[in-house]
C-alpha positions as CSV (number, residue, x, y, z in Angstrom):
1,X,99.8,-100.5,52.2
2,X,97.2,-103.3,52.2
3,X,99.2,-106.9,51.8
4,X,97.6,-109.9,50.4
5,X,98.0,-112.4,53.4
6,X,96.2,-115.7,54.3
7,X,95.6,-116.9,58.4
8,X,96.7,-120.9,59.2
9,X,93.9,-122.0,60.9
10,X,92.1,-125.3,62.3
11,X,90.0,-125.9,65.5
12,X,92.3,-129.4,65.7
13,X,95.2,-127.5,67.0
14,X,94.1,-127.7,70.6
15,X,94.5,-131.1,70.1
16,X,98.1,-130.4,70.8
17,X,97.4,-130.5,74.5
18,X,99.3,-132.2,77.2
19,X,97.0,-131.6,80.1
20,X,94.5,-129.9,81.8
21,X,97.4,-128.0,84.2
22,X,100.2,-127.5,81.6
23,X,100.7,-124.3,80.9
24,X,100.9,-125.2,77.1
25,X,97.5,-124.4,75.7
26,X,96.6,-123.8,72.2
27,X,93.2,-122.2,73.2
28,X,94.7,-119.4,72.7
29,X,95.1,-119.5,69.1
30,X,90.9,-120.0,69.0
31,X,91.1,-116.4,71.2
32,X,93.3,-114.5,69.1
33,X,91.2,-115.8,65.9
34,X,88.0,-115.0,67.6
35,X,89.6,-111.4,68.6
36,X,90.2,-110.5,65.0
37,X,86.6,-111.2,63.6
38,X,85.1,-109.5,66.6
39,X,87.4,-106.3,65.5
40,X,86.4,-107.5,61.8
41,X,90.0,-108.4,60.7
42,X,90.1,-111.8,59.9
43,X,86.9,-113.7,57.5
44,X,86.6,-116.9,56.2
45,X,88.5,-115.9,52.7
46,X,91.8,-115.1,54.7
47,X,91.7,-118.6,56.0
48,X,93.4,-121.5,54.6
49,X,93.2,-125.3,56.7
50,X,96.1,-126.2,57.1
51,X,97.4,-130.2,56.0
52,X,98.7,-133.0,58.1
53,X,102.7,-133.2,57.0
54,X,103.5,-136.5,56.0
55,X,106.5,-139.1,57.3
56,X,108.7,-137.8,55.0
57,X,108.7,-134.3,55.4
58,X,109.0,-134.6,59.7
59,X,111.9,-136.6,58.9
60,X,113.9,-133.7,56.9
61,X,114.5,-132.7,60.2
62,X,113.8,-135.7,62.9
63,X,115.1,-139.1,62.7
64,X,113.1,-142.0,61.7
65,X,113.5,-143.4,64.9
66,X,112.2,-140.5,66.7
67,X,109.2,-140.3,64.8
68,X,108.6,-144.1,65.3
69,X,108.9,-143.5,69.1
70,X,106.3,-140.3,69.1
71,X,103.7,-142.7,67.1
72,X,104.3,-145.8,69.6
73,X,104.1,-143.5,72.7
74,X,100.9,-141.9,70.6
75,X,98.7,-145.0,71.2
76,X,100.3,-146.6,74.5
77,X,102.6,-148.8,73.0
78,X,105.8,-147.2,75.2
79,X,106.4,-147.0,78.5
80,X,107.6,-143.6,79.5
81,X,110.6,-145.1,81.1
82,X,111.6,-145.8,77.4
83,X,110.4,-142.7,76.1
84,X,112.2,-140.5,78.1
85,X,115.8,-140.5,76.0
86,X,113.9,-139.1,73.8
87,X,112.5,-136.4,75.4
88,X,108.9,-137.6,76.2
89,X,107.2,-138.3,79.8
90,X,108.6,-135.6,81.3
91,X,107.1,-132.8,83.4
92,X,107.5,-130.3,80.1
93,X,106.7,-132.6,77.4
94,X,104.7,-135.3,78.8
95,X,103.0,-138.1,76.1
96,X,99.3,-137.9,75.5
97,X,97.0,-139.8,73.3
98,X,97.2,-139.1,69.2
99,X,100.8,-136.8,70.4
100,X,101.9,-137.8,66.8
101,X,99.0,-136.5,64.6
102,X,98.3,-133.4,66.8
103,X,102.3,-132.5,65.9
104,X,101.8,-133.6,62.5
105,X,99.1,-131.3,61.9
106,X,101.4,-128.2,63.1
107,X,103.8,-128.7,61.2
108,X,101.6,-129.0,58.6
109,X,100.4,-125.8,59.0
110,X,103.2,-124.5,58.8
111,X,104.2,-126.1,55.4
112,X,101.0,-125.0,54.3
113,X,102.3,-121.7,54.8
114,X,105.6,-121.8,53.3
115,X,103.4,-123.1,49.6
116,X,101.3,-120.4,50.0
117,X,103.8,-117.4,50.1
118,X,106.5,-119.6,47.6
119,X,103.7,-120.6,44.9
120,X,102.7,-116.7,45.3
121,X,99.5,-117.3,46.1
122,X,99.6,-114.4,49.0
123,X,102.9,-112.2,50.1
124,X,102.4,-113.0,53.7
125,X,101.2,-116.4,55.8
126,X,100.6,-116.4,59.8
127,X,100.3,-120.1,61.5
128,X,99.8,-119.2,64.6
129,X,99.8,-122.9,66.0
130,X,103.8,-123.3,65.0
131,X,107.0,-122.1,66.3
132,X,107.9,-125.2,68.2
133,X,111.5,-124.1,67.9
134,X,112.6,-126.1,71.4
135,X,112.3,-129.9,69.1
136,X,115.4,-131.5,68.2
137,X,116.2,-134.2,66.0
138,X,116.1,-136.9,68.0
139,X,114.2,-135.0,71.0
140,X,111.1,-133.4,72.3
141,X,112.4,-130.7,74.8
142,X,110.7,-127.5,76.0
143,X,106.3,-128.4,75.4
144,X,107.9,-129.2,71.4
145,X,108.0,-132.5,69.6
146,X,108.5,-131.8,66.0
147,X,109.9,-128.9,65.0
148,X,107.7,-127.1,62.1
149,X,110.5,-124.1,62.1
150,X,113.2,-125.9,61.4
151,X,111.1,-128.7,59.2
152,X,110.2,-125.5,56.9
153,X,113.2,-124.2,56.4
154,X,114.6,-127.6,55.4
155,X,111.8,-127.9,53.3
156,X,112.5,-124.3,51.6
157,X,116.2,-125.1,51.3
158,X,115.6,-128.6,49.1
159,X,112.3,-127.7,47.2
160,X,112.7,-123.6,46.7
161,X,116.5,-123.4,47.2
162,X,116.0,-119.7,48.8
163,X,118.1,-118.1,51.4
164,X,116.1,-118.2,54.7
165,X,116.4,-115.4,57.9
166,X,114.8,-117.5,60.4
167,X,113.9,-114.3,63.4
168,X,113.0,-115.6,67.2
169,X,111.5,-113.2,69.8
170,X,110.6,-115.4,72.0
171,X,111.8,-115.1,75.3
172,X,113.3,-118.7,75.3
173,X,116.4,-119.2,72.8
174,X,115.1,-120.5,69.4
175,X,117.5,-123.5,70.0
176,X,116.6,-126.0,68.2
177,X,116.2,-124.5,65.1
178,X,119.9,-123.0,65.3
179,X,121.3,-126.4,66.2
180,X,119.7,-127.7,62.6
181,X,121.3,-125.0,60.9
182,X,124.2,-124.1,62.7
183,X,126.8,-125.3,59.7
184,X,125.0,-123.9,56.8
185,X,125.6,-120.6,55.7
186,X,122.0,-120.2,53.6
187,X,120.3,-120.4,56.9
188,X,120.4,-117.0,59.5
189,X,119.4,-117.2,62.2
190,X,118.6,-114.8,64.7
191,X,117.7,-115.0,68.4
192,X,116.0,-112.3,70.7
193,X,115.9,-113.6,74.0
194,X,116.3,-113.4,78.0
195,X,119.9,-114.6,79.1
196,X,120.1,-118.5,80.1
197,X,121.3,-117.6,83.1
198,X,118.1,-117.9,84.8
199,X,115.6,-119.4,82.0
200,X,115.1,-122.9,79.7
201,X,117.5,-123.9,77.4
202,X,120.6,-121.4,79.0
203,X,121.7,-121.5,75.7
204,X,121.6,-118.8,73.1
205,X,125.4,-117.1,74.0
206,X,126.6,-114.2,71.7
207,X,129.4,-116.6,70.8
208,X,127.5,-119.1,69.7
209,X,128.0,-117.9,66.0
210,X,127.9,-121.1,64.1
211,X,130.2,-124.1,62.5
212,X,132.4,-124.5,59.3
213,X,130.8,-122.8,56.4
214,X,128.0,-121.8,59.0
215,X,130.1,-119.9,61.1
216,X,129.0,-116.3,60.4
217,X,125.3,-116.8,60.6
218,X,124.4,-118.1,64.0
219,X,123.2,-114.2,65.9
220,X,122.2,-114.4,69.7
221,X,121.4,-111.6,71.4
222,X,120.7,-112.8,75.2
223,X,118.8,-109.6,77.1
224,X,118.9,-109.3,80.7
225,X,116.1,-110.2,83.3
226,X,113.6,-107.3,83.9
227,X,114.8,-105.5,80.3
228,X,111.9,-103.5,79.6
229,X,110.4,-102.1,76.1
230,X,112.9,-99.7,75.2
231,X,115.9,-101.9,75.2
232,X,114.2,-104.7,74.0
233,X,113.3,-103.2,71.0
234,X,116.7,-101.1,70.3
235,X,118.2,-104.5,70.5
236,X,115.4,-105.6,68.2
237,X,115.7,-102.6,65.8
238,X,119.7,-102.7,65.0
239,X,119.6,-106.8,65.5
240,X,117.4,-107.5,62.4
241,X,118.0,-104.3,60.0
242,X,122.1,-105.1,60.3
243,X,121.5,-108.7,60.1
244,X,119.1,-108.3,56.9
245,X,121.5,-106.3,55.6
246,X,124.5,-108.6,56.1
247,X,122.7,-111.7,55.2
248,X,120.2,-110.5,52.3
249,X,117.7,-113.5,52.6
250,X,115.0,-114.1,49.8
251,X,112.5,-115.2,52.0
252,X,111.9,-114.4,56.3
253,X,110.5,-116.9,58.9
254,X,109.5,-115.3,62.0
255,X,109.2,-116.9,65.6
256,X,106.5,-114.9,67.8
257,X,106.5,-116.3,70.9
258,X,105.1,-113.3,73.2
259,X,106.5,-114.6,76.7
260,X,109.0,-111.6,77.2
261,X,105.7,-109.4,78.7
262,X,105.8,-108.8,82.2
263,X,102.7,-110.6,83.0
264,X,103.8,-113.2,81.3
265,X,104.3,-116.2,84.0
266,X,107.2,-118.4,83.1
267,X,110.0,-115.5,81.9
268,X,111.3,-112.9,83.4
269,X,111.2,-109.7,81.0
270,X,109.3,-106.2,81.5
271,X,107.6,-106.2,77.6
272,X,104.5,-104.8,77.4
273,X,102.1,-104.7,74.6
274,X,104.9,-101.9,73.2
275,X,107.1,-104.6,72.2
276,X,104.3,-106.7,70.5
277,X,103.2,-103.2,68.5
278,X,106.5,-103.3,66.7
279,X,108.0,-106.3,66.1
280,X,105.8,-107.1,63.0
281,X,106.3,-103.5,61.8
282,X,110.0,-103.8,61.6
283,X,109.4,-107.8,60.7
284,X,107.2,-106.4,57.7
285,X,109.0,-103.6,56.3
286,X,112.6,-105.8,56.5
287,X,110.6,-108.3,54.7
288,X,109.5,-106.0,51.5
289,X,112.9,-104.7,51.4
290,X,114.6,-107.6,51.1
291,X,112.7,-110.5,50.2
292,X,109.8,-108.9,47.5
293,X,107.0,-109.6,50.9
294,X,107.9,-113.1,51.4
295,X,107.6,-113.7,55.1
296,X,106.1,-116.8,57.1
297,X,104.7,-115.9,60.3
298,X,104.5,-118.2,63.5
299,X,103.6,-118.5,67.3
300,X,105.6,-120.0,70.3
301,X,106.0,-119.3,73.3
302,X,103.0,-117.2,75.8
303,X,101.9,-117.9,78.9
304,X,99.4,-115.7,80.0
305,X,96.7,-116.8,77.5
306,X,93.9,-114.2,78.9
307,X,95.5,-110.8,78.8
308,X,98.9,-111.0,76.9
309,X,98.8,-113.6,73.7
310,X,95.4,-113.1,72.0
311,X,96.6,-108.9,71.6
312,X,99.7,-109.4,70.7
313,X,99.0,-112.1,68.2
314,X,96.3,-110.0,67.0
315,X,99.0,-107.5,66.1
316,X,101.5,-109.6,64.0
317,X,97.8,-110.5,62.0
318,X,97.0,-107.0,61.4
319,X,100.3,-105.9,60.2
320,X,100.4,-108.7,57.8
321,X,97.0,-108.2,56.0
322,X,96.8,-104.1,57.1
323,X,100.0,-103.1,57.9
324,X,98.6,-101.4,60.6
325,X,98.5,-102.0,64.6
326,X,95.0,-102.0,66.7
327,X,94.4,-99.5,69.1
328,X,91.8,-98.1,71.6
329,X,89.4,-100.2,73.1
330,X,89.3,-104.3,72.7
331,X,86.2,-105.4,71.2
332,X,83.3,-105.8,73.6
333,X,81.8,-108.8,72.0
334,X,85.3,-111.0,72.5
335,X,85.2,-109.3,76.2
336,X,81.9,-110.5,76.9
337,X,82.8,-114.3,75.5
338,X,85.5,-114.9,78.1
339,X,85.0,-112.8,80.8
340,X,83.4,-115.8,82.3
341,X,85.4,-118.1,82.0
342,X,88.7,-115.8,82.4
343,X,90.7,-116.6,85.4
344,X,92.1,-112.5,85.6
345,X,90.1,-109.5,84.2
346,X,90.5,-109.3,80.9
347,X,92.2,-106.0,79.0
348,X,89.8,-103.6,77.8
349,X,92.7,-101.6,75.6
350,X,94.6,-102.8,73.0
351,X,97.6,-101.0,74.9
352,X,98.6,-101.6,78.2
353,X,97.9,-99.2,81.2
354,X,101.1,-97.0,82.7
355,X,102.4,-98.2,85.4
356,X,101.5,-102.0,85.1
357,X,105.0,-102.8,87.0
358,X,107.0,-101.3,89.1
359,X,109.9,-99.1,88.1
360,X,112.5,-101.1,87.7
361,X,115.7,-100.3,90.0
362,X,118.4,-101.7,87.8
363,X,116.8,-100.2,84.9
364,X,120.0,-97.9,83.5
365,X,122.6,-101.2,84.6
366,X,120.0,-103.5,82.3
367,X,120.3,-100.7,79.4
368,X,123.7,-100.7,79.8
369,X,124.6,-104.3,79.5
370,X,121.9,-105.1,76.5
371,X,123.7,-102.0,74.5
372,X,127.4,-104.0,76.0
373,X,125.6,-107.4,74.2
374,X,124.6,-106.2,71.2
375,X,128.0,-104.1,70.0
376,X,129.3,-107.3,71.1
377,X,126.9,-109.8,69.1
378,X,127.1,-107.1,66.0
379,X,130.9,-106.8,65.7
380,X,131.6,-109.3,63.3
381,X,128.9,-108.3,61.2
382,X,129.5,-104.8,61.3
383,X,133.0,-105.9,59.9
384,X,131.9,-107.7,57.6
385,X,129.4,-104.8,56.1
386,X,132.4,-102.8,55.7
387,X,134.9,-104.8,53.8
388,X,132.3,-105.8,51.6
389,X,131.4,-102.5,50.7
């Protein structure tokens, strides 16, 4: 099946940079785009530039005040002894020049995906420079200011009054965008991640299942350290099928942060490119059965800019438009572009090599306690399923 899908895209998103040394960097959403027309995936008529979000529509989620204090610290006018309450001047999300428009600009991306799907003009829409999911409303935390996950789904709930599933895989807890949603029971969401124990926010518990009329449709499931492909994606595969099924959404917002790979350098997971394979797959075929095709696409979180994001991105793009996964060799001519300038040497498969790690030697213990998490995280639903029916 072929899917009508468009691809977010500007050359101003690297604007959204802190610094030379953070490890932050939206270059690599100019490398996946530059992987997919070397593979002849992506041309200009799948594109759509994406627009700057207004005042208004930040603020369905921030608080004026915020805002206010992102512009001032935008063009010097706050010392970062004043911006730090709010979240800004620190070693994650330090202030740099224009910080306002660059974060405007992603989230209007993003809102520029949500009109395309919602006016059907396509099924599917991928905005690769979103998934800021660490913003809160009166905070930057985690390299996010503005929150263009959580400002979307506001903005489907009051202009398309749809039932979102909002679905994180990043390796961090989607925690900001649960915290806007966490009373309302027309928002799901649903968190794939590594346990807090050892990893930014520590939040993201399996009790952490939402407030008042919410309560119900908060779903964490925290993986252990060094959890590997398999496990991750059984948790994956029963997590979002029973959670679809339970909640029934009319339209899906995914989260694809791809830090849970191994080589990834700020997590502590054992993905490889496996994981990234499959998570549109499943993402795609929840998203025909339950929501007619609707599904908004984003990035996050990934680290390893050279070898790990520009593949697996390239996946959740060729799923969308193909419903297909690459495989083989990468493309020589996006080999021979950045080889140069490449830190590591660059993957010449679309699949990862055997034996990339070493065998892991808690390996049945991590298995064990995922399958523990997930009964655990899946009770109520499963309850739930079966009175109803």
């Amino acid at each position: 099946m072929t899917c009508n899908a468009v691809f977010i895209y500007s050359e101003q998103f690297k604007k959204y940079r802190f610094h030379a040394d953070h490890p932050f960097n939206q270059e690599r959403v100019n490398m996946t785009k530059d992987l997919l027309e070397a593979e002849n995936a992506l041309s200009e008529k799948h594109i759509i530039r994406p627009r700057i979000a207004s005042d208004e529509e930040i603020m369905l989620v921030h608080d004026k005040k915020y805002v206010e204090v992102v512009k001032n610290a935008s063009v010097g006018l706050i010392t970062e002894q004043e911006a730090l309450p709010y979240g800004l001047g620190t070693e994650d999300t330090p202030i740099f020049p224009d910080m306002h428009d660059a974060s405007a600009l992603l989230v209007g991306g993003t809102l520029t995906a949500v009109d395309e799907v919602l006016n059907n003009k396509t099924i599917h829409a991928l905005n690769l420079g979103g998934g800021l999911h660490h913003g809160f409303k009166n905070q930057a935390s985690g390299f996010c200011i503005y929150n263009d996950g959580a400002i979307a789904i506001k903005y489907i709930r009051d202009n398309y009054n749809l039932r979102v599933l909002y679905v994180d895989t990043d390796a961090h807890h989607g925690d900001g965008v649960q915290d806007a949603f966490y009373d309302d029971p027309n928002v799901c969401t649903l968190s794939i991640h590594e346990t807090g124990r050892y990893l930014y926010p520590g939040t993201g518990n399996t009790n952490e299942r939402g407030l008042k009329t919410g309560y119900g449709y908060s779903f964490n499931f925290p993986i252990d350290a060094f959890t590997e492909d398999d496990s991750f994606l059984a948790v994956y595969d029963a997590a979002l099928r029973e959670v679809a099924e339970y909640f029934k959404p009319d339209v899906i917002i995914t989260q694809n942060g791809v830090d849970a790979h191994y080589l990834d350098p700020l997590t502590h997971l054992s993905s490889t490119m496996k994981t990234y394979e499959q998570i549109p797959l499943l993402a795609h075929k929840i998203a025909h059965d339950y929501c007619g095709g609707k599904w908004i696409a984003l990035g996050g979180g990934g680290y390893d800019i050279w070898r790990v994001v520009p593949r697996a991105w390239s996946q959740v793009w060729n799923v969308m438009n193909n419903n297909a996964i690459f495989s083989g060799d990468v493309a020589h001519q996006w080999i021979k572009k950045y080889k140069t300038t490449s830190p590591v040497s660059l993957p010449k498969t679309w699949n990862d090599p055997s034996g990339l790690y070493k065998p892991i030697p808690r390996k049945k213990e991590i298995n064990e306690k995922n399958e523990e998490m997930l009964e655990r995280s899946l009770k109520f639903t499963r309850n739930k399923i079966y009175f109803n029916n």
